[in-house]
C-alpha positions in Angstrom: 11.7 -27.4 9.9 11.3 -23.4 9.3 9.6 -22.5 6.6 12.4 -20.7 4.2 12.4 -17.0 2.5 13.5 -19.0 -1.0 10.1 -21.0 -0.5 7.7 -18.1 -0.8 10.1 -15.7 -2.2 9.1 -14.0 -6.3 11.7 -14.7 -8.4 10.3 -12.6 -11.4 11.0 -9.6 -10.3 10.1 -5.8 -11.9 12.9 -3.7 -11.9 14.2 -0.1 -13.0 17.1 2.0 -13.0 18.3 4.7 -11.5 17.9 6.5 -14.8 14.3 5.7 -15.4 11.5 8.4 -14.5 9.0 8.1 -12.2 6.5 8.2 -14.5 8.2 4.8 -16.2 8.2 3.1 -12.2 4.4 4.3 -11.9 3.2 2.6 -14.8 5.1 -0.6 -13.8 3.6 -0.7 -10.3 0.3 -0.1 -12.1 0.4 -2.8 -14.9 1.4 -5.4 -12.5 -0.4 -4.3 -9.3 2.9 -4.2 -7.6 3.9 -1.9 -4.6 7.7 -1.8 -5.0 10.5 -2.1 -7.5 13.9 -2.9 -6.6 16.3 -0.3 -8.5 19.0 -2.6 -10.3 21.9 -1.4 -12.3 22.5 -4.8 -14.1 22.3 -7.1 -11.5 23.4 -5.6 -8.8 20.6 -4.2 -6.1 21.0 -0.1 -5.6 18.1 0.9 -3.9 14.0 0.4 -4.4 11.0 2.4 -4.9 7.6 2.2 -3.6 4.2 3.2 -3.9 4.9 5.4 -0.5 7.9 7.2 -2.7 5.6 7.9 -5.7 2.6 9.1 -3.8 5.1 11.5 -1.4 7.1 12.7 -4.7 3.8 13.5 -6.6 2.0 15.2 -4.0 4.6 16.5 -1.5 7.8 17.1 -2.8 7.5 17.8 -5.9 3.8 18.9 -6.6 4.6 20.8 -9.5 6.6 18.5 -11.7 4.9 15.8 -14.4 6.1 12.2 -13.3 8.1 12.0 -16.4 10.7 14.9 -15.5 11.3 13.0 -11.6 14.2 10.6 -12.0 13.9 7.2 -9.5 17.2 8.1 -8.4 16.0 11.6 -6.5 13.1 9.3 -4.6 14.4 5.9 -4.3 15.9 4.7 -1.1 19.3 3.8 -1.2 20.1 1.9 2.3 17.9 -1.1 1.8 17.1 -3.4 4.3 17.7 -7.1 2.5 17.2 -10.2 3.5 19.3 -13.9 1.7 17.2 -16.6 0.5 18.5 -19.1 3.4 16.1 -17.1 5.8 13.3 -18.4 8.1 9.7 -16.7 6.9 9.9 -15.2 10.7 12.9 -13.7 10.2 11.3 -11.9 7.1 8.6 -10.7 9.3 10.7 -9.6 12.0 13.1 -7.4 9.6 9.6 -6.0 8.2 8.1 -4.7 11.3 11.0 -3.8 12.7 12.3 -1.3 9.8 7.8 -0.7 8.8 8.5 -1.6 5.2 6.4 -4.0 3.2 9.0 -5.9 1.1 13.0 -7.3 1.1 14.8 -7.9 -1.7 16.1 -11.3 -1.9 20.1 -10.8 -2.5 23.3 -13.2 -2.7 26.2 -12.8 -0.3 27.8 -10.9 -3.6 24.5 -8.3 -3.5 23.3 -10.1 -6.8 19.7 -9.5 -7.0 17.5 -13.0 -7.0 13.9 -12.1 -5.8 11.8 -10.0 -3.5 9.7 -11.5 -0.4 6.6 -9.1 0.4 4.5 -8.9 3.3 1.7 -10.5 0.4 4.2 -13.6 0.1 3.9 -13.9 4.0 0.6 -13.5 4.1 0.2 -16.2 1.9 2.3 -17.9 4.2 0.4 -17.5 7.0 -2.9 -18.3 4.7 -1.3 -21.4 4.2 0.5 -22.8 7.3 -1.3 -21.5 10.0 -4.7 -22.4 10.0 -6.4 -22.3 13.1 -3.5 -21.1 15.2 -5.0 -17.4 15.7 -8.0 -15.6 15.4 -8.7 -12.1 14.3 -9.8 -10.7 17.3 -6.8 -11.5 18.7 -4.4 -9.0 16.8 -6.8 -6.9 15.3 -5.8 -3.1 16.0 -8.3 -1.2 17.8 -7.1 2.4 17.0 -7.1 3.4 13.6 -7.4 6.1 11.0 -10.8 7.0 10.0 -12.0 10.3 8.6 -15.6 11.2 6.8 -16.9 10.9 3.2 -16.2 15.3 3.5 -13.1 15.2 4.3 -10.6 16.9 1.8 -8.1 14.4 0.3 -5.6 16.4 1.9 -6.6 15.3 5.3 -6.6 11.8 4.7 -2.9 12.0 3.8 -2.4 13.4 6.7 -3.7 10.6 8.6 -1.9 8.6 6.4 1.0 10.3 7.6 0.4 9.4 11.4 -1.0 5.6 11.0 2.2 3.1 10.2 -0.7 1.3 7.5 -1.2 3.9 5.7 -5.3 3.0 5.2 -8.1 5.1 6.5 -11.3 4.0 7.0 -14.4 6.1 5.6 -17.4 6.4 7.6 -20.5 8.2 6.8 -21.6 8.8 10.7 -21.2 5.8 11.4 -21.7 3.5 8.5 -18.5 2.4 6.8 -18.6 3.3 3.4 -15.3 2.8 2.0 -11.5 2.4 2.6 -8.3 4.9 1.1 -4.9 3.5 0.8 -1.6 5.3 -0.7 -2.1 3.2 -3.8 -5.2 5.1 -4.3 -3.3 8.4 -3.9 -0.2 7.0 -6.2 -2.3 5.7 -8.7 -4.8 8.7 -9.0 -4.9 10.2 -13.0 -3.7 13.7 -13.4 -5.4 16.1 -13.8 -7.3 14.8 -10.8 -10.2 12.4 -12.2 -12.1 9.6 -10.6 -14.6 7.0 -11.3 -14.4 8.3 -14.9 -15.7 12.0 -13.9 -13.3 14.9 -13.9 -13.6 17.0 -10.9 -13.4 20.5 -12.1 -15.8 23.1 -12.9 -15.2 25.6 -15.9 -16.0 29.1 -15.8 -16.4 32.0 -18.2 -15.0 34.9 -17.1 -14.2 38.1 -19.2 -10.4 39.2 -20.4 -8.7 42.1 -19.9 -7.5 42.2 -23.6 -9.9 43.6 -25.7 -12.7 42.2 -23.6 -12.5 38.8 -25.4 -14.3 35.9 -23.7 -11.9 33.1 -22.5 -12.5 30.1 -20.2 -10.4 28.6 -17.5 -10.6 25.4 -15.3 -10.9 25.8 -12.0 -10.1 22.4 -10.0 -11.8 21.1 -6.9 -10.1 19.5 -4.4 -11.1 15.8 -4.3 -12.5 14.8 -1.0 -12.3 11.6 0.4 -15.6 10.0 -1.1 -14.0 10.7 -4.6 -11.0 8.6 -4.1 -12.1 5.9 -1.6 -12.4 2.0 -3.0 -16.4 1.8 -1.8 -17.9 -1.2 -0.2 -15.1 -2.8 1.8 -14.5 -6.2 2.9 -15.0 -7.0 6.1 -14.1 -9.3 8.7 -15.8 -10.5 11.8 -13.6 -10.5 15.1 -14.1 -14.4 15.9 -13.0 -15.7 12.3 -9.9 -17.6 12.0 -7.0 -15.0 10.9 -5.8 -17.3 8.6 -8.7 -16.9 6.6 -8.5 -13.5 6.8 -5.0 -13.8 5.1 -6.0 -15.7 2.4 -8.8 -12.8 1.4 -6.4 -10.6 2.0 -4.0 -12.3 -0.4 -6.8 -13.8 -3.0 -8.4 -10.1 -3.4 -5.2 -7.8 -3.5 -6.6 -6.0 -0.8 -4.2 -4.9 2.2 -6.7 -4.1 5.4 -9.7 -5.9 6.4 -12.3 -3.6 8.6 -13.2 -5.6 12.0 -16.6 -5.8 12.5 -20.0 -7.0 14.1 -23.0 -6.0 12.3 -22.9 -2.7 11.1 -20.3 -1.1 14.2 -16.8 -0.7 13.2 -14.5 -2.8 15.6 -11.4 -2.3 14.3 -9.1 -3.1 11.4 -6.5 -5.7 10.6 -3.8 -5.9 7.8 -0.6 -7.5 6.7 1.2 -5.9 9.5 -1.0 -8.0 12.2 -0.3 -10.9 10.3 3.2 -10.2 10.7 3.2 -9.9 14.1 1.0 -13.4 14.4 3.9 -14.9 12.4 6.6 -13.4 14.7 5.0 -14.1 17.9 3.0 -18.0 17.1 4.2 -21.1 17.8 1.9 -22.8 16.0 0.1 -24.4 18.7 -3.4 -25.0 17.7 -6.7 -22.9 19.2 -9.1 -25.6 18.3 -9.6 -28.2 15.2 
């Protein structure tokens, strides 16, 4: 028998409303290391939020307004794609790749919220049930976004922007070094500070009035090798995706780098173990 949404569904659920700031939905997503909040108004499901709405808010919308002044109800998506508990996990995964969103709310036939089902929960499915039915090589994606340690922060999102993952790789010539996701780029402190060192210089320069001496901060814009999670996992193309899953799922990590030695292969993330659940019929490679 199919394995069930209700089985592998969270019941506990985060929420906010409509009326809550950004800045509120932020530090939620951030306590909990969560990606998405359904938007409730008492029990009844009106939209979500992600980490994809907070970081596109925040640094393209509406670059000029503190978190705490955005409402989730100008950024939250209202049409949600949701899925009933009754569900087959494969039908989960199928609704997920084909809308590219990383979660369903879990609702009654009334629209009463009663859980959330993540691409995590199905990679944990996958982890659990499908052991030896696929290996990584097999869905790994060979294209992918990469950019350099130099970069500017600001073209990483746009790579972001073009790659359906939303991770870039960063390479140092060749050498993997690190890896950027949008939660890196949601969750970054304002003013701009990483690994504990702010990134701004401050000059003295002379004022007009009365020739007093003032100082200002001028702010450098972050390149890639200021934001990027250092010293990736990796995985190597002949391991058994399944494992793959479970470090995905076990470290809170969402893309594993595909590789032999030191050469970059490719990557693969929840979404490949999506499609594995979507297209396997759980026919066994090997014992």
């Amino acid at each position: 028998m199919a394995s069930r949404v209700v089985s592998y569904m969270t019941r506990e659920v985060y929420t906010v409303t409509p009326d809550n700031t950004v800045a509120h939905a932020r530090k939620l997503m951030l306590t909990h290391d969560i990606s998405r909040l359904p938007v409730v108004e008492g029990t009844m499901l009106k939209g979500i939020i992600t980490i994809t709405d907070i970081a596109d808010a925040l640094v393209r919308k509406y670059p000029n307004r503190p978190a705490n002044s955005i409402l989730v109800s100008e950024i939250m998506t209202r049409d949600v794609v949701t899925i009933e508990g009754t569900k087959s996990v494969k039908t989960a995964a199928s609704l997920m790749l084909k809308h590219n969103i990383g979660g369903l709310p879990v609702v009654a036939p009334d629209g009463t919220l009663e859980g959330i089902i993540t691409r995590t929960d199905l990679t944990r499915y996958f982890s659990e049930k499908m052991k030896g039915v696929s290996l990584v090589k097999e869905y790994m994606r060979e294209v992918y976004a990469k950019a350099r340690k130099e970069h500017s922060i600001f073209y990483v999102l746009r790579l972001m922007e073009i790659d359906a993952t939303g991770k870039v790789l960063i390479l140092d010539g060749d050498r993997l070094v690190g890896v950027i996701t949008k939660r890196d780029i949601a969750f970054l402190a304002t003013p701009i500070s990483m690994h504990g060192t702010p990134k701004y210089v401050k000059i003295k320069k002379p004022l007009v009035y009365k020739d007093r001496i003032g100082s200002t901060r001028i702010y450098l814009v972050p390149l890639a090798k200021d934001v990027m999670t250092p010293n990736p996992i990796t995985v190597e193309p002949e391991e058994d995706l399944a494992r793959a899953a479970e470090v995905m799922v076990r470290e809170g990590i969402g893309v594993l780098p595909v590789v032999n030695g030191e050469k970059v292969l490719g990557v693969v993330t929840k979404i490949e173990v999506l499609q594995a659940i979507v297209s396997s019929r759980r026919v066994r490679r090997r014992l």
